[in-house]
C-alpha positions in Angstrom: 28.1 24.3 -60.6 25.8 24.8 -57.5 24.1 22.3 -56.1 20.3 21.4 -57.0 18.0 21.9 -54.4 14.4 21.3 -54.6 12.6 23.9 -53.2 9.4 22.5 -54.2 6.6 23.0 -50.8 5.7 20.4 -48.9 2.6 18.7 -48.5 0.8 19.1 -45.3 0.9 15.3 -44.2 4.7 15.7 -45.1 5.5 19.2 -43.2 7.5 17.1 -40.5 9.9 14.1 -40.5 7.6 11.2 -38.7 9.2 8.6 -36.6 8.6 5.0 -37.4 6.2 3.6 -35.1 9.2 1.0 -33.8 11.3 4.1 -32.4 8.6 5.5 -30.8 7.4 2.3 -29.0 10.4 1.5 -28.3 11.8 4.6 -26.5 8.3 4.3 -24.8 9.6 0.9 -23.8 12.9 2.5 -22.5 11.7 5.4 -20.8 9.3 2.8 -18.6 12.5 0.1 -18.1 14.4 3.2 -17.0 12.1 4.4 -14.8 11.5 0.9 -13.2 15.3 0.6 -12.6 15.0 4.0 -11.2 12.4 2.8 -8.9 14.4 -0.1 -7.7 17.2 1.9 -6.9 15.6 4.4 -4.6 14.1 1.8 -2.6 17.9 -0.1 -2.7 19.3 3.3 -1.9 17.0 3.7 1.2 16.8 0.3 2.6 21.4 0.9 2.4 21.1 4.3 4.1 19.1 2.5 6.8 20.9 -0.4 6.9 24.0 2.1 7.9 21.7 3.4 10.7 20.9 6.8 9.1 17.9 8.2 7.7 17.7 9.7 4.4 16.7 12.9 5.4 20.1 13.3 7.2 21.5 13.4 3.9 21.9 16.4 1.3 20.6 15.7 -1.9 23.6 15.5 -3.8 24.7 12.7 -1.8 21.5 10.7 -2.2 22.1 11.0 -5.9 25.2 9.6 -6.1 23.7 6.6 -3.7 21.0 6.2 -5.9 23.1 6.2 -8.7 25.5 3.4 -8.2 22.7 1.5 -7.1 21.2 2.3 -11.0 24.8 1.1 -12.1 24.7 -2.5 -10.1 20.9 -3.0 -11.0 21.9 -2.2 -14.9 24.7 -4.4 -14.4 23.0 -7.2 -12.6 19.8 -7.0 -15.3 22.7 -7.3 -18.6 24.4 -10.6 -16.4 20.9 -12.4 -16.5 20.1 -11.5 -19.7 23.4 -13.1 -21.2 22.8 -16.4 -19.2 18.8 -16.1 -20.6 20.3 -15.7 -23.9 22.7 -18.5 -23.3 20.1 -20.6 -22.1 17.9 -19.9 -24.8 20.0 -20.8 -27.5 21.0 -24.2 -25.1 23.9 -23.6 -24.1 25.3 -23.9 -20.6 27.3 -21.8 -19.1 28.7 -24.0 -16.3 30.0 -26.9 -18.0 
């Protein structure tokens, strides 16, 4: 027996799957945290390149990418640690003793 399928039209209001309002303000939310953190780690990546005595120009760009990208990795890294002792905190809990 073959499977049903309802081939009855759809309404105009219902012509495309809508998002909930959450996931879009949410990936709204991450696209702006991620491009904060982005941010931060260009200017961390420069302020390293000069701290070496270079200038970022005497770099190709494939280079710079992978500097800016482990700086991404220790800013996600260092943002998840203070979160955890926020949460810790939070719920009054210490993390020392």
């Amino acid at each position: 027996m073959a499977p049903m399928t309802d081939n009855t039209p759809l309404s105009p209001n219902e012509s495309k799957p809508k998002q909930s309002l959450i996931k879009r303000k949410l990936g709204g939310l991450k696209r702006k945290i991620d491009t904060r953190i982005r941010e931060k780690a260009i200017a961390r990546a420069t302020t390293r390149i000069y701290l070496h005595g270079k200038r970022p120009e005497e770099y190709d760009a494939d280079l710079l990418e992978v500097i800016v990208k482990e700086e991404e990795d220790k800013l996600k890294s260092e943002l998840k640690d203070k979160s955890i002792i926020m949460l810790l905190a939070a719920l009054g809990l210490s993390f020392w003793s």
